[in-house]
PDB file of N, CA, C, O and CB in Angstrom:
ATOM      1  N   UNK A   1     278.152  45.985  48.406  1.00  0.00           N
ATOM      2  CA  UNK A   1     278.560  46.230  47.033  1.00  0.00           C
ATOM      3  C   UNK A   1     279.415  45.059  46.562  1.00  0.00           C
ATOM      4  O   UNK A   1     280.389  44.771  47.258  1.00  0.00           O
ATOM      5  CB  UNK A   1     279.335  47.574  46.908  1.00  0.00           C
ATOM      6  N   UNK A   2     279.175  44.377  45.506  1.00  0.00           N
ATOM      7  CA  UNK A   2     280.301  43.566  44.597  1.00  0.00           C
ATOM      8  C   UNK A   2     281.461  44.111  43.745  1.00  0.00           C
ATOM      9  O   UNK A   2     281.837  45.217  43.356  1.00  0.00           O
ATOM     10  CB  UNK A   2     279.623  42.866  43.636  1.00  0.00           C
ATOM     11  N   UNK A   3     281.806  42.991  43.646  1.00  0.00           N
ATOM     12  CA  UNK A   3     283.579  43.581  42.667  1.00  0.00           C
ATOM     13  C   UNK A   3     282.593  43.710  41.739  1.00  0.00           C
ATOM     14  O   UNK A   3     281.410  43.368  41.755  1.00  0.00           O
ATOM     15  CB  UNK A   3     285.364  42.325  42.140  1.00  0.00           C
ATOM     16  N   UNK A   4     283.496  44.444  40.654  1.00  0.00           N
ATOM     17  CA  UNK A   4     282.586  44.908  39.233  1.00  0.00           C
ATOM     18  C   UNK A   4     284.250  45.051  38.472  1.00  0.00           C
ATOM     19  O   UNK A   4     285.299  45.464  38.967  1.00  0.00           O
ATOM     20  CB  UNK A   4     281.255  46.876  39.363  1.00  0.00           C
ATOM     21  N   UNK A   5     284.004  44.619  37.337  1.00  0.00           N
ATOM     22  CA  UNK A   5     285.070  44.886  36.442  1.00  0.00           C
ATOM     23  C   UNK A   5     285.548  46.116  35.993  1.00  0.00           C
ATOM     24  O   UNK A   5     284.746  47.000  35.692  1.00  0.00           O
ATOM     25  CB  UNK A   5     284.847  44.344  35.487  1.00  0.00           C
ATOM     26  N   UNK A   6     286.697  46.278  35.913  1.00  0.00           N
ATOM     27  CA  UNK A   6     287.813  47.805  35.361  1.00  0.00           C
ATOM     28  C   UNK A   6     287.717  49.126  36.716  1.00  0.00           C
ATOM     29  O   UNK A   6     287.771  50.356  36.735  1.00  0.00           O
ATOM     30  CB  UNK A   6     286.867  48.809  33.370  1.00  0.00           C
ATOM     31  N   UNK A   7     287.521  47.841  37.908  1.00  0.00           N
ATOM     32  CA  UNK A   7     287.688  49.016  39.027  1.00  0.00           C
ATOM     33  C   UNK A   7     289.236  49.029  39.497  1.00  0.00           C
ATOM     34  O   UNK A   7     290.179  48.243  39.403  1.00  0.00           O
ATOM     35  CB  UNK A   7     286.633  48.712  40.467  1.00  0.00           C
ATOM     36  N   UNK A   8     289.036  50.275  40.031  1.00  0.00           N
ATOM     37  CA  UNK A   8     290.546  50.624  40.833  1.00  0.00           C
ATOM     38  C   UNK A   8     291.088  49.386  41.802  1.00  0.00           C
ATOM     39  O   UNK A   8     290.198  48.870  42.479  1.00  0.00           O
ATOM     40  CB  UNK A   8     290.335  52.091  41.964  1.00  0.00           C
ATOM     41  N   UNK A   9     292.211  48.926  41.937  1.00  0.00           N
ATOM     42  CA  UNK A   9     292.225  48.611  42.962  1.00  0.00           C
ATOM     43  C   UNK A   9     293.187  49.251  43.775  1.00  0.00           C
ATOM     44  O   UNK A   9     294.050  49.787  43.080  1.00  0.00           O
ATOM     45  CB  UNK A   9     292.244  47.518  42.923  1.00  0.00           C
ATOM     46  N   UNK A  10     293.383  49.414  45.156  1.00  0.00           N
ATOM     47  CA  UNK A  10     294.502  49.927  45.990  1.00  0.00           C
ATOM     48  C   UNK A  10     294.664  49.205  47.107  1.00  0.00           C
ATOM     49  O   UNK A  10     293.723  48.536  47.536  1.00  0.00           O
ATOM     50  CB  UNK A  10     294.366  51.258  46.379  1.00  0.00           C
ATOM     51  N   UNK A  11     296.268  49.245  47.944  1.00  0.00           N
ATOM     52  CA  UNK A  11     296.444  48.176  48.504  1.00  0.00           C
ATOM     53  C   UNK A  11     296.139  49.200  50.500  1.00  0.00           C
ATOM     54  O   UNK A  11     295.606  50.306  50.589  1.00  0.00           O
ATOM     55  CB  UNK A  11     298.286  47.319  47.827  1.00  0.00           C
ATOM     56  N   UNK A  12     296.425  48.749  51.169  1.00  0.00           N
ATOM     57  CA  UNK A  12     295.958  48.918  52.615  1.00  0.00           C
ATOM     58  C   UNK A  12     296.601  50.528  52.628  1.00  0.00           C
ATOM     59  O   UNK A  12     295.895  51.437  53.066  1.00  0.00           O
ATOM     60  CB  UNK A  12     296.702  47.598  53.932  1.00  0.00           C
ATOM     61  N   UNK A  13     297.576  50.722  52.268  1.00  0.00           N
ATOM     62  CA  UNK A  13     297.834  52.209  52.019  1.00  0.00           C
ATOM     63  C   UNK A  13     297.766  52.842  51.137  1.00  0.00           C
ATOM     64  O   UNK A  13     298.411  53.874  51.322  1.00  0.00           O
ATOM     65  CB  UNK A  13     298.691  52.568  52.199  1.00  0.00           C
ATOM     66  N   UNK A  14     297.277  52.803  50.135  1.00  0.00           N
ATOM     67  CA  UNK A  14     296.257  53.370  49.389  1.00  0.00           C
ATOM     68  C   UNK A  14     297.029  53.682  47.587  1.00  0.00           C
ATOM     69  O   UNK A  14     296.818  54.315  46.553  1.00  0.00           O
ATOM     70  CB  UNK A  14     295.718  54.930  50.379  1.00  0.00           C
ATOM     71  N   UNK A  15     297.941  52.772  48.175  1.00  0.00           N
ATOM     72  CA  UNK A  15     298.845  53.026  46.667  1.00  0.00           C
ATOM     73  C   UNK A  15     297.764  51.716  45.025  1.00  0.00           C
ATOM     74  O   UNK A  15     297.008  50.755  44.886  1.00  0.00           O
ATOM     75  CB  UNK A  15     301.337  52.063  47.229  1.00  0.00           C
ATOM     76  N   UNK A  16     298.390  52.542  44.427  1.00  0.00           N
ATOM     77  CA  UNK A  16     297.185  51.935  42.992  1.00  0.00           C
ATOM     78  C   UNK A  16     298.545  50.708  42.828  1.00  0.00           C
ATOM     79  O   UNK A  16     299.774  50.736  42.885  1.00  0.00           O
ATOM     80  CB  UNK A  16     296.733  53.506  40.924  1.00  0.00           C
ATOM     81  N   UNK A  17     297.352  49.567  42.573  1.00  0.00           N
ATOM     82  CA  UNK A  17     297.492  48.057  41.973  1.00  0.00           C
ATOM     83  C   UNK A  17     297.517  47.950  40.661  1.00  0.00           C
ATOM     84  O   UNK A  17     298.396  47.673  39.846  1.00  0.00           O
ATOM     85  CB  UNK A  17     296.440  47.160  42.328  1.00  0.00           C
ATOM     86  N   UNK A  18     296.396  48.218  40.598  1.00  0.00           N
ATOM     87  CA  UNK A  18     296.005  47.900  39.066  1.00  0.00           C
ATOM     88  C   UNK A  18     294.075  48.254  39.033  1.00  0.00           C
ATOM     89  O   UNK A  18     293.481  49.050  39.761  1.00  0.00           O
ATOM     90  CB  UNK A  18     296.503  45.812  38.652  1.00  0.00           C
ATOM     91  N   UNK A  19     293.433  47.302  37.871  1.00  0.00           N
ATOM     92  CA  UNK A  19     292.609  47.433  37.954  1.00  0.00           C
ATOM     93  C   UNK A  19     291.898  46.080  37.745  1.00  0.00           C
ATOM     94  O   UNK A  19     292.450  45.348  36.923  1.00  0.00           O
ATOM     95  CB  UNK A  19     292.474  48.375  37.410  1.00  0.00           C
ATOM     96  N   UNK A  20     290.793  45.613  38.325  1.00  0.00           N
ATOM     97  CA  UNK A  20     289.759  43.879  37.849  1.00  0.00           C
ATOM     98  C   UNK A  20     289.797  44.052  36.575  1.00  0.00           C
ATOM     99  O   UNK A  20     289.548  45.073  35.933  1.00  0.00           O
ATOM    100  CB  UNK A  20     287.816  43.579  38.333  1.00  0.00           C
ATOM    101  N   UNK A  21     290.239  42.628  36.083  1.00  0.00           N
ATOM    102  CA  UNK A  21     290.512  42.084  34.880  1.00  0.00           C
ATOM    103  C   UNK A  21     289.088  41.111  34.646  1.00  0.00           C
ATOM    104  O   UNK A  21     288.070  41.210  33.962  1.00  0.00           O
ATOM    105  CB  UNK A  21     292.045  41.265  34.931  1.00  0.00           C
ATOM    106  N   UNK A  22     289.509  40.365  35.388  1.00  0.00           N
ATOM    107  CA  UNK A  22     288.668  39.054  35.198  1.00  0.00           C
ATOM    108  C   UNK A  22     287.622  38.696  36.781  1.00  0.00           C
ATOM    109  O   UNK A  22     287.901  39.291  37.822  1.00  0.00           O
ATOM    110  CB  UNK A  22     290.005  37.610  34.858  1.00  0.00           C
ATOM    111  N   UNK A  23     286.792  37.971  36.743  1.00  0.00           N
ATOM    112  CA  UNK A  23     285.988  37.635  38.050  1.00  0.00           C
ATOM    113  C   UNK A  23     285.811  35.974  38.057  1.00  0.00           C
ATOM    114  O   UNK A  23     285.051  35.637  37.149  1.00  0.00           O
ATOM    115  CB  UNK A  23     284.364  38.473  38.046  1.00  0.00           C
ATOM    116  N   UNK A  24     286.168  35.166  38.617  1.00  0.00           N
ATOM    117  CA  UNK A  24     285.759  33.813  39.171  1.00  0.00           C
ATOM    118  C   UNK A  24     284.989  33.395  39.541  1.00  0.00           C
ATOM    119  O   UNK A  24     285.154  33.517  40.755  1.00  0.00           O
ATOM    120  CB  UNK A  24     286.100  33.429  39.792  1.00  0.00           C
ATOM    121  N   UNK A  25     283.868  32.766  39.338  1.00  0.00           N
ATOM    122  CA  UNK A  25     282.851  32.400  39.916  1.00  0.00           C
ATOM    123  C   UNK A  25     282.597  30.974  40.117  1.00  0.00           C
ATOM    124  O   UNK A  25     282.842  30.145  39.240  1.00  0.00           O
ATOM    125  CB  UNK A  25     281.972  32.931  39.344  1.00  0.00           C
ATOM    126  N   UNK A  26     281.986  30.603  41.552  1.00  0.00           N
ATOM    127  CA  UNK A  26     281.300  29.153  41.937  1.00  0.00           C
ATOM    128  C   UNK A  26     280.353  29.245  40.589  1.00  0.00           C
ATOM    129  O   UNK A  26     279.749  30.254  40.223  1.00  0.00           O
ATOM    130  CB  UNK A  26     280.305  29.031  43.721  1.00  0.00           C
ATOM    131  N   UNK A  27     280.363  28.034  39.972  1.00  0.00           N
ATOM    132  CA  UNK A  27     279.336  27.615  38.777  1.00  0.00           C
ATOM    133  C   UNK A  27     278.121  27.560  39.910  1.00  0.00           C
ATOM    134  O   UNK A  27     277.027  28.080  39.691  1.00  0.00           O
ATOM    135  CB  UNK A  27     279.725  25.883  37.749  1.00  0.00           C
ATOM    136  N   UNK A  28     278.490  26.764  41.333  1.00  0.00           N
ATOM    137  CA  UNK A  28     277.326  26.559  41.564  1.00  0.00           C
ATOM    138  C   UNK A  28     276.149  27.472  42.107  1.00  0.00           C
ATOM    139  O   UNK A  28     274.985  27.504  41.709  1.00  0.00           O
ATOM    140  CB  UNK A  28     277.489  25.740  42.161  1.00  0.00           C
ATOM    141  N   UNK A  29     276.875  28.358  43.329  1.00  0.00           N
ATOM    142  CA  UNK A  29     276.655  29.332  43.879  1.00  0.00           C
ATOM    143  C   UNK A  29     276.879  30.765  43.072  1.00  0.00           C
ATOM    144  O   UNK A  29     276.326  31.645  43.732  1.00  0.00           O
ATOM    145  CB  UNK A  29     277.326  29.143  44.939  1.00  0.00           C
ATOM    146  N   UNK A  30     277.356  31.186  42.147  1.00  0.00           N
ATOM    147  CA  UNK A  30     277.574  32.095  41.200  1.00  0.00           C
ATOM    148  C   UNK A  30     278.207  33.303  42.326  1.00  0.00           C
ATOM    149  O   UNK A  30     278.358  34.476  41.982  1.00  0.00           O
ATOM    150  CB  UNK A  30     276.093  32.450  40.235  1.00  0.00           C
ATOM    151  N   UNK A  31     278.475  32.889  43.446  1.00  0.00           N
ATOM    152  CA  UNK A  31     279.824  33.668  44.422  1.00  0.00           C
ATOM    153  C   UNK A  31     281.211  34.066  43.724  1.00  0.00           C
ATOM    154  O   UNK A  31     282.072  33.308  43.276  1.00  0.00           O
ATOM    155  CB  UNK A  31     280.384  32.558  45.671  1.00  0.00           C
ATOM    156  N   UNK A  32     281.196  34.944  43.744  1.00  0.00           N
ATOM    157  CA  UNK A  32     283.038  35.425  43.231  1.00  0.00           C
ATOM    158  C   UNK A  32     283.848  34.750  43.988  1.00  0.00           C
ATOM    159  O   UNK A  32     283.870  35.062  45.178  1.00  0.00           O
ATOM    160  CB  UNK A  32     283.637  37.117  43.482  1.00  0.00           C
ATOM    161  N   UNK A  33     284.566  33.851  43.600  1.00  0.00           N
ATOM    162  CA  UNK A  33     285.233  32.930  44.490  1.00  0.00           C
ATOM    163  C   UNK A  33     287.041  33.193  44.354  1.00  0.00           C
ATOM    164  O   UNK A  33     287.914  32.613  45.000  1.00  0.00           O
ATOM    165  CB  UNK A  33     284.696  31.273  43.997  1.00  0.00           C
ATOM    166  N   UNK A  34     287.227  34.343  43.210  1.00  0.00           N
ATOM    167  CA  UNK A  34     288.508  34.569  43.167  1.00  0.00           C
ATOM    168  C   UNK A  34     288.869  35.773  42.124  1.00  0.00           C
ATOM    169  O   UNK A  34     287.995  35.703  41.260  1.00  0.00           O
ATOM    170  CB  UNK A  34     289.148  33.276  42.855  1.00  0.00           C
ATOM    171  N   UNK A  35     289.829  36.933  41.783  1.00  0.00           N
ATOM    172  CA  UNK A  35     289.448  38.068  40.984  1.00  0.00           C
ATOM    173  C   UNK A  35     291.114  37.826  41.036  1.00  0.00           C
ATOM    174  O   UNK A  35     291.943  37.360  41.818  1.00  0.00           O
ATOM    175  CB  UNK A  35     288.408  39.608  41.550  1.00  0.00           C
ATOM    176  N   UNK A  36     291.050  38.714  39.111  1.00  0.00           N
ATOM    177  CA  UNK A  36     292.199  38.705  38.957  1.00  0.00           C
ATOM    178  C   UNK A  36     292.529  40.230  38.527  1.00  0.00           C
ATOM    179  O   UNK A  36     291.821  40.710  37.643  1.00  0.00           O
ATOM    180  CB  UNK A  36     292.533  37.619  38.080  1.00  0.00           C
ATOM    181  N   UNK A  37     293.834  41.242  39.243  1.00  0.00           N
ATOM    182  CA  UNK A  37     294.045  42.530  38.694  1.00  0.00           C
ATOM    183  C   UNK A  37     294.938  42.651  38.216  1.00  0.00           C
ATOM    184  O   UNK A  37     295.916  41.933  38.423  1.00  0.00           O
ATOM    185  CB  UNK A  37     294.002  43.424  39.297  1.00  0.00           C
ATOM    186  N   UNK A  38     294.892  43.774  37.269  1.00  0.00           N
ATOM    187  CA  UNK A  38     295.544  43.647  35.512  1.00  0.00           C
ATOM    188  C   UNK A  38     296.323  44.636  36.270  1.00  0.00           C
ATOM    189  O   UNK A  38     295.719  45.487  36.923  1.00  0.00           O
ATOM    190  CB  UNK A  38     294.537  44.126  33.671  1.00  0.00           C
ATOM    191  N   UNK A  39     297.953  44.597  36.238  1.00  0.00           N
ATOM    192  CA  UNK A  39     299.057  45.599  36.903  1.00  0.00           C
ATOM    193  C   UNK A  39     299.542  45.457  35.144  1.00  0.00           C
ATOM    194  O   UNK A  39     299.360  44.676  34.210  1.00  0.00           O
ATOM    195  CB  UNK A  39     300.395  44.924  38.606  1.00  0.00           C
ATOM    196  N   UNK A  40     300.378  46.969  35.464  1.00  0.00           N
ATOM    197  CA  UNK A  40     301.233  47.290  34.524  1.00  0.00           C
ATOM    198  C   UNK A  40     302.673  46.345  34.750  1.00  0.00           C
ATOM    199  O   UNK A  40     303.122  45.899  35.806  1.00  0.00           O
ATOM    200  CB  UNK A  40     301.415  48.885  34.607  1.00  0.00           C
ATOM    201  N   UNK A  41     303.307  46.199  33.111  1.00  0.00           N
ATOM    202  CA  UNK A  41     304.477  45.614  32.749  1.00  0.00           C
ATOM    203  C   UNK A  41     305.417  46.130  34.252  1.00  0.00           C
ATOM    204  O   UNK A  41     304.798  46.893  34.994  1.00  0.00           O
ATOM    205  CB  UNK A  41     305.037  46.227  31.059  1.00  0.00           C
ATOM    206  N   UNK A  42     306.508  45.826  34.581  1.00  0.00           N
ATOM    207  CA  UNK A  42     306.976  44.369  34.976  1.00  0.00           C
ATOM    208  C   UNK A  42     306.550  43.796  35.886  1.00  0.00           C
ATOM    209  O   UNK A  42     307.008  42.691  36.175  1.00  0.00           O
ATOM    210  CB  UNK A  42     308.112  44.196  35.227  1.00  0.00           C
ATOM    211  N   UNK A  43     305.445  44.430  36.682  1.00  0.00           N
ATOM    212  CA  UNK A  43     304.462  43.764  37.773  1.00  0.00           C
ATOM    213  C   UNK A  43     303.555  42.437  37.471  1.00  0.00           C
ATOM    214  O   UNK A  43     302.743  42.538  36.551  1.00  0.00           O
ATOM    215  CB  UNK A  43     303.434  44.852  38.148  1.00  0.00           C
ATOM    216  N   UNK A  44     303.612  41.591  37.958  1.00  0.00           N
ATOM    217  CA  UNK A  44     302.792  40.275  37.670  1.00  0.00           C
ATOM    218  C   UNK A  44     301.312  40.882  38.106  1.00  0.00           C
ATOM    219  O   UNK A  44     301.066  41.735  38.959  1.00  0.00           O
ATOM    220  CB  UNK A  44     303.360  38.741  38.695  1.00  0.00           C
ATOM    221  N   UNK A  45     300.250  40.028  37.081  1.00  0.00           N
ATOM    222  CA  UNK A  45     298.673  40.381  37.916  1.00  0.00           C
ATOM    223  C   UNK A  45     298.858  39.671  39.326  1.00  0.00           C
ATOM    224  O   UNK A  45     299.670  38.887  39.817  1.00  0.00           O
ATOM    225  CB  UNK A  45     297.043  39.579  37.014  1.00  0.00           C
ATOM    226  N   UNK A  46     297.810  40.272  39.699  1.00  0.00           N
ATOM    227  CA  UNK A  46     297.750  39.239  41.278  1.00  0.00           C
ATOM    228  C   UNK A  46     296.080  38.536  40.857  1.00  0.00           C
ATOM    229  O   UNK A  46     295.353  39.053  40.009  1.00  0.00           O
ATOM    230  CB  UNK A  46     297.719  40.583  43.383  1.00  0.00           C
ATOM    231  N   UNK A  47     295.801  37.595  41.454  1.00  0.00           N
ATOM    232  CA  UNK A  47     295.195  36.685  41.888  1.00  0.00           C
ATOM    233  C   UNK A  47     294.721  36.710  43.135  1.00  0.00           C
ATOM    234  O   UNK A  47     295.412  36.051  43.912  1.00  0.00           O
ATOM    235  CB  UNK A  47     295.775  35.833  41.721  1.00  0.00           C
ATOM    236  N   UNK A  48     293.852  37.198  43.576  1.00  0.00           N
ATOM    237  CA  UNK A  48     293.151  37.133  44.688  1.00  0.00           C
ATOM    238  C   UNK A  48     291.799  36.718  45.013  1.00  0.00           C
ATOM    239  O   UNK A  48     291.085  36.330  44.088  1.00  0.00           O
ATOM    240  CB  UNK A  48     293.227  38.063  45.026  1.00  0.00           C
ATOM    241  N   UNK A  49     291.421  36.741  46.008  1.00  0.00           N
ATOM    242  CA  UNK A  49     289.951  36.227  46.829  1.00  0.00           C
ATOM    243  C   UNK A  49     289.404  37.204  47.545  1.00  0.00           C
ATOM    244  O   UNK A  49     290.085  38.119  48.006  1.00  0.00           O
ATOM    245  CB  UNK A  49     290.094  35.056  47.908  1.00  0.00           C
ATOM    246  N   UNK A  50     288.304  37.122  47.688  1.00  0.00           N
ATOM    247  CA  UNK A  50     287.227  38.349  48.276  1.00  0.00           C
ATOM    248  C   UNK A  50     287.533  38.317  49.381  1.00  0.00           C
ATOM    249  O   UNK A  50     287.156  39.326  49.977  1.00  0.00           O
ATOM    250  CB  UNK A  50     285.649  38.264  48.213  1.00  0.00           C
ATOM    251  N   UNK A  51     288.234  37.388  50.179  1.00  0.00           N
ATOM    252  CA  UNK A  51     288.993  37.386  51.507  1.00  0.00           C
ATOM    253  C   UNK A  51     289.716  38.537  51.623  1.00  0.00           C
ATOM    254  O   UNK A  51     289.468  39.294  52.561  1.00  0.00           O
ATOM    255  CB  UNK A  51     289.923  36.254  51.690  1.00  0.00           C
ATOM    256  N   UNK A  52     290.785  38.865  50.630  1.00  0.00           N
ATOM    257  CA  UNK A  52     291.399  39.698  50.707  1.00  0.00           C
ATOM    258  C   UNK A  52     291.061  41.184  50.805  1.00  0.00           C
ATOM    259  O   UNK A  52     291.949  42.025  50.938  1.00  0.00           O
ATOM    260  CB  UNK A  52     291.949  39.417  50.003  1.00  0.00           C
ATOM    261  N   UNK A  53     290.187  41.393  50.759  1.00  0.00           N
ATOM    262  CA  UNK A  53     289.262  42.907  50.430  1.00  0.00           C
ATOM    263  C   UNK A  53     288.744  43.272  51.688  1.00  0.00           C
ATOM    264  O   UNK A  53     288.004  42.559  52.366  1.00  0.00           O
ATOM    265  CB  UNK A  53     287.838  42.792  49.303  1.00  0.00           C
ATOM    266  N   UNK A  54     289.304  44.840  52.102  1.00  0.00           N
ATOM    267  CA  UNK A  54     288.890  45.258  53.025  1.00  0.00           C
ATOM    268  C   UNK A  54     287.600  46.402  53.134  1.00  0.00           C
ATOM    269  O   UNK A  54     286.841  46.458  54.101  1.00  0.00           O
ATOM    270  CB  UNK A  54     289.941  45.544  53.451  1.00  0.00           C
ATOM    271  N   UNK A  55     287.523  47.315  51.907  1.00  0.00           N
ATOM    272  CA  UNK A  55     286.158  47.414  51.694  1.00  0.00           C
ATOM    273  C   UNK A  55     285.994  48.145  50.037  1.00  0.00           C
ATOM    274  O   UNK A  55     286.735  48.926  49.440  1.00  0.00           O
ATOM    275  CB  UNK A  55     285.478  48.374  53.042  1.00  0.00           C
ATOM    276  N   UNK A  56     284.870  47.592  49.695  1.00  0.00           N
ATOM    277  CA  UNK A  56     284.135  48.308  48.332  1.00  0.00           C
ATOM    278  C   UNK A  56     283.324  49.465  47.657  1.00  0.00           C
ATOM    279  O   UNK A  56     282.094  49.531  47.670  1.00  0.00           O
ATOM    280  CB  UNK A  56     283.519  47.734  48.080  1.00  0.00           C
ATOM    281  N   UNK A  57     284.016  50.212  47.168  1.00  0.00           N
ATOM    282  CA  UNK A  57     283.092  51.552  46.872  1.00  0.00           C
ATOM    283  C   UNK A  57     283.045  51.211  45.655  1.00  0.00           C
ATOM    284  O   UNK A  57     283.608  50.230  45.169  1.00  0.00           O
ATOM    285  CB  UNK A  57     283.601  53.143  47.142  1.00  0.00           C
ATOM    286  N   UNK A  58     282.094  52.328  44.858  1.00  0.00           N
ATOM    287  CA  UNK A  58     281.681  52.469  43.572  1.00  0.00           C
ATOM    288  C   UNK A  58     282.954  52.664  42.204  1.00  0.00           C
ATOM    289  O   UNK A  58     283.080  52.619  40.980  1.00  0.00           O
ATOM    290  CB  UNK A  58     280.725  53.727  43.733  1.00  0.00           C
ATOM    291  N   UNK A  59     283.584  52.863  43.283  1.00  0.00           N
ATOM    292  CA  UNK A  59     285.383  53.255  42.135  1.00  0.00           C
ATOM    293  C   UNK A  59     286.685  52.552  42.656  1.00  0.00           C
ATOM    294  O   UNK A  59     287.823  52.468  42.195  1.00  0.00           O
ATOM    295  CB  UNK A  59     286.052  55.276  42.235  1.00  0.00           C
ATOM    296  N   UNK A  60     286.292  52.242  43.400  1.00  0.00           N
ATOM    297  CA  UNK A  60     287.644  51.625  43.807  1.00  0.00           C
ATOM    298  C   UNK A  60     287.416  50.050  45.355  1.00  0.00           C
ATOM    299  O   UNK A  60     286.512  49.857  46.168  1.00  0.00           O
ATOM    300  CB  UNK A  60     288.717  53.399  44.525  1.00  0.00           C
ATOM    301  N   UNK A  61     288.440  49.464  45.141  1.00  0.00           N
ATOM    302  CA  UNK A  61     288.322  48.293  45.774  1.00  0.00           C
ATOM    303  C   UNK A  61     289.861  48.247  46.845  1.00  0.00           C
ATOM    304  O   UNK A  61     290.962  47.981  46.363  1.00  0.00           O
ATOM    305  CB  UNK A  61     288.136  47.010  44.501  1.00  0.00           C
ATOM    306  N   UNK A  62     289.643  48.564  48.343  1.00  0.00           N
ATOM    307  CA  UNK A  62     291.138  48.882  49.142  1.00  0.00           C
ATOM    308  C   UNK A  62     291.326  47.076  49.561  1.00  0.00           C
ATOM    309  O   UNK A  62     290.367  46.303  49.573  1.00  0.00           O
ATOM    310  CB  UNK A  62     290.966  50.318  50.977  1.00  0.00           C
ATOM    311  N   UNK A  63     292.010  46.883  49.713  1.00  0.00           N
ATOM    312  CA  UNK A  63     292.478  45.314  50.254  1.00  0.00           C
ATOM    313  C   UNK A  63     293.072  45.471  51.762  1.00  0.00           C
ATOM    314  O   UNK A  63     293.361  46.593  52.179  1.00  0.00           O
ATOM    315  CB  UNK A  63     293.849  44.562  49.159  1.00  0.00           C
ATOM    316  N   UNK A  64     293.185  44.709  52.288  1.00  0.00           N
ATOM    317  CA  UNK A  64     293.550  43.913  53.566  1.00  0.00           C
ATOM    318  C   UNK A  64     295.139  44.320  53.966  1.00  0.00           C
ATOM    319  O   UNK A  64     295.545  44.390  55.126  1.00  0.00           O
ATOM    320  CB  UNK A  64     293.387  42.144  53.253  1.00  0.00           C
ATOM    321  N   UNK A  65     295.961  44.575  52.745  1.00  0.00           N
ATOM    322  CA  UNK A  65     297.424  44.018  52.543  1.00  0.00           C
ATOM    323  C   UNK A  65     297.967  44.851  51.896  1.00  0.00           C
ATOM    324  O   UNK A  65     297.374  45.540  51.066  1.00  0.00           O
ATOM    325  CB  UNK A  65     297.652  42.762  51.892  1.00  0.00           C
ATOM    326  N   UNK A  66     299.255  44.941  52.171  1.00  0.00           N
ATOM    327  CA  UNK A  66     300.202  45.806  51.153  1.00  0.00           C
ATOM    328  C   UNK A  66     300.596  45.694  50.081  1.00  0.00           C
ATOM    329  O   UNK A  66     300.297  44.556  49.719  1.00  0.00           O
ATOM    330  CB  UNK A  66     301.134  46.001  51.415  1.00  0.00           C
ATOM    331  N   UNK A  67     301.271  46.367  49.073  1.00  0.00           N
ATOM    332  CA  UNK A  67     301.830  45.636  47.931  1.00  0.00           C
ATOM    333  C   UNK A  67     302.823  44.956  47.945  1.00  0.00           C
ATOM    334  O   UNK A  67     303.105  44.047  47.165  1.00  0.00           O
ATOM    335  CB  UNK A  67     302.068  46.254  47.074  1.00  0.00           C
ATOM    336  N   UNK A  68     303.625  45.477  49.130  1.00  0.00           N
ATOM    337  CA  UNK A  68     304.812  44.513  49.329  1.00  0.00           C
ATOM    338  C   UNK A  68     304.336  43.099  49.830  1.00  0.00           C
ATOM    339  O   UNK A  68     304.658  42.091  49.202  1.00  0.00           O
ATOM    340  CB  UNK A  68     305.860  45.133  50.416  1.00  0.00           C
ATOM    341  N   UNK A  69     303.552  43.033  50.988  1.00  0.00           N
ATOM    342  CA  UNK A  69     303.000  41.484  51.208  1.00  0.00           C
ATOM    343  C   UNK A  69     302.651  41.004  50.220  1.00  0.00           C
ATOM    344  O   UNK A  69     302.318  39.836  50.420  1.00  0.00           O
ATOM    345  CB  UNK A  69     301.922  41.226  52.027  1.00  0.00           C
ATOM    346  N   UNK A  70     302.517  41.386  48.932  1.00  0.00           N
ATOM    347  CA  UNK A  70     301.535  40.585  47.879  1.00  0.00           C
ATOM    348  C   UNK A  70     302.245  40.331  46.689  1.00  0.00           C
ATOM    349  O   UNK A  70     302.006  39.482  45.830  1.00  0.00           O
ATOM    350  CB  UNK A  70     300.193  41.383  47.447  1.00  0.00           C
ATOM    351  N   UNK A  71     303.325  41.335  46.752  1.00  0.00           N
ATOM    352  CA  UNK A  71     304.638  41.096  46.094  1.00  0.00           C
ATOM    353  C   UNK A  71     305.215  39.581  46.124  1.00  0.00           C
ATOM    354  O   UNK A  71     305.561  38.820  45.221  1.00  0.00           O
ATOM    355  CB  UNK A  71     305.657  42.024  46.782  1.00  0.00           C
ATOM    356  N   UNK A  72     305.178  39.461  47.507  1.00  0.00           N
ATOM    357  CA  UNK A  72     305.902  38.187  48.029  1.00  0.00           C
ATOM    358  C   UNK A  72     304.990  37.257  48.189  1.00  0.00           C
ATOM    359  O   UNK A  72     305.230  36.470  49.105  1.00  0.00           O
ATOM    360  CB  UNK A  72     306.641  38.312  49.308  1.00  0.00           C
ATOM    361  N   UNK A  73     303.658  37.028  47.374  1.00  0.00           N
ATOM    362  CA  UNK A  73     302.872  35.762  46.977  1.00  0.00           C
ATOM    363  C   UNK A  73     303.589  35.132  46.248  1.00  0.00           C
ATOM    364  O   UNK A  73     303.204  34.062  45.778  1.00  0.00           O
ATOM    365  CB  UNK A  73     301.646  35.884  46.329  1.00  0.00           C
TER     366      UNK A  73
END
């Protein structure tokens, strides 16, 4: 499954992020090469890579990492 826009995201324990804003793509390879999720005010979006993603369902996207590790990007 691929990222898809206005999905959930949640972090390794299952707390809500936000949701895909935007998607990055290789011009050349048309690979998602980087995704950005839209958090609520005073949270910064994060910026991430498909690296970071630990697995993909139809509603939601869990990551690798906590919010606190990602806090401290």
């Amino acid at each position: 499954m691929e990222l898809q826009y206005g999905v959930k995201v949640i972090d390794q324990n299952g707390k809500v992020l936000g949701t895909v804003e935007h998607l990055v793509r290789n011009t050349w390879t048309g690979e998602i090469s980087k995704f950005v999720v839209r958090r609520k005010s005073p949270d910064k979006d994060l910026f991430l890579s498909p690296e970071d993603v630990e697995e993909i369902t139809k509603t939601t996207i869990k990551l690798k990492t906590s919010a606190e590790e990602l806090n401290k990007r």
